[in-house]
Phi, psi and omega in degrees: 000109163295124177291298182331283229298309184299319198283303160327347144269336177248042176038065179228119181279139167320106196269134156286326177341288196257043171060356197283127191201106221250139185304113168238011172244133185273052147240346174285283202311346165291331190297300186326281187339285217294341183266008194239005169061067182260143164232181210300304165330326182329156147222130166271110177288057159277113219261136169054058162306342186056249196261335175129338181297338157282317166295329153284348181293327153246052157289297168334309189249010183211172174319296185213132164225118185267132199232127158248155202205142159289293189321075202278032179244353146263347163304294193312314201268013195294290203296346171269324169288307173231016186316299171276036201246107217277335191256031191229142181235131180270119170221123170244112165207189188256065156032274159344304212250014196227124205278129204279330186259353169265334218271321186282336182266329174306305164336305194233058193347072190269170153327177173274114200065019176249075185298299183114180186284148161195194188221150165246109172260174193191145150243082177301083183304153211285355209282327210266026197275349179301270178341307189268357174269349198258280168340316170275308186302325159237058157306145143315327172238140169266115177300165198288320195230129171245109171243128227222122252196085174226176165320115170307322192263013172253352127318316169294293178327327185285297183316317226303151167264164165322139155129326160278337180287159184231201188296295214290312172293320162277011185275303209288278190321315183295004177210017154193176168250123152288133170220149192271085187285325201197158175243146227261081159311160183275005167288343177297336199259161198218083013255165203278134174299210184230345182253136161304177132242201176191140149292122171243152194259152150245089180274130180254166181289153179312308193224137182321134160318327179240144197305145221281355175248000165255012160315324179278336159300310182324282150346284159336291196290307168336292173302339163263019196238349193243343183303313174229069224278037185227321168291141173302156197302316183286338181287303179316309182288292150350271197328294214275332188278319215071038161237174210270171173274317150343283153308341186269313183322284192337294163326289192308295199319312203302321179260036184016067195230096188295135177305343206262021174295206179224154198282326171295359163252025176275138178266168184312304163312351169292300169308320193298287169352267195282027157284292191286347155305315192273351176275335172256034194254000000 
């Protein structure tokens, strides 16, 4: 598919707005396939299809792909591109605003709120990929899998092990293992970003690492041991919880977490550990 060649018939300029910056080397979309595990069976969740070239390509190979795209000036050109594509359902809507599991039973006239197992591929613009990985990730139904077209250094932040981690990396590890398959340059995008990117993988777990009604607590406390990632672990947690130091001393000792670390050398069973501490405190 020429992109230049595509866009320039139906007079459309690339919006910065919404980020837009379309993949033009078919060797990145091979990258993709192989890294997204697909079987014949799959039903795919694509978020920001753009002109469509990724998307037949997994048309070809899976079952179903419900393509949601914002852009409705890509909507036209879609319906031209994969129009005849018999297993692809077109939804112009906004990712965010859309339950990925009602979005999926309209689509494939399942019952109501019975989406089914699915995957998610995504070319993400960089602003939402925080957003949409969170959004997804704690969907009512999750997908088995994410392969994902983000910012090379917002990739790394997602893999990092302790000693590196960060909010954005345990929001993830707690509910799946990322993996860094390959890093994307910006001359592959059409027009070239300002940045590299990287393809990233998620397999996510059957059920989040830390139990699934203590997630909110979970959350809390992360966020407040990252609210001030620069402060030692007792302070940051004291601050953010409102609670006395004590109780917090009290918490760490109990989940065998020394107070003076920094919240980036906890690994995900550390948070989990005092999450369930901290849930009978």
């Amino acid at each position: 598919m020429d992109v230049r060649a595509l866009l320039k018939k139906h007079g459309i300029q690339p919006s910065k707005g919404l980020g837009q910056s379309f993949l033009i080397d078919e060797r990145v979309y091979d990258r993709i396939l192989q890294a997204s595990d697909l079987q014949a069976e799959d039903v795919v969740l694509e978020i920001g299809p753009g002109l469509g070239s990724l998307t037949r390509c997994l048309a070809d190979r899976v079952a179903q792909v419900v393509a949601v795209e914002l852009d409705r000036k890509m909507i036209a050109v879609l319906s031209e591109t994969v129009g005849n594509c018999a297993n692809v359902h077109l939804i112009h809507a906004d990712i965010l605003e859309t339950d990925p599991v009602q979005a999926l039973s309209d689509a494939l006239g399942r019952a109501e709120g019975t989406g089914g197992p699915y995957k998610v591929v995504a070319n993400l613009p960089y602003y939402i990929t925080s957003a949409v990985l969170r959004y997804l990730l704690s969907a009512r139904l999750r997908p088995q899998r994410l392969t994902l077209m983000v910012q090379w250094e917002v990739a790394q932040r997602i893999v990092a092990p302790p000693g590196q981690m960060s909010l954005l990396a345990v929001s993830v590890q707690v509910f799946g293992e990322p993996r860094l398959v390959c890093r994307v340059p910006a001359r592959a995008f059409y027009p070239a970003p300002k940045v590299d990117s990287a393809i990233l993988t998620v397999a996510t777990y059957p059920q989040p690492r830390a139990d699934s009604d203590a997630l909110p607590l979970f959350f809390r406390i992360v966020q407040a041991g990252f609210a001030q990632r620069r402060k030692q672990l007792h302070n940051s947690l004291r601050s953010g919880l409102a609670l006395s130091g004590e109780t917090v001393q009290r918490a760490l000792d109990r989940a065998g977490i020394a107070a003076t670390r920094r919240p980036q050398t906890l690994s995900v069973e550390e948070w989990v550990r005092l999450t369930d501490v901290l849930r009978i405190v």
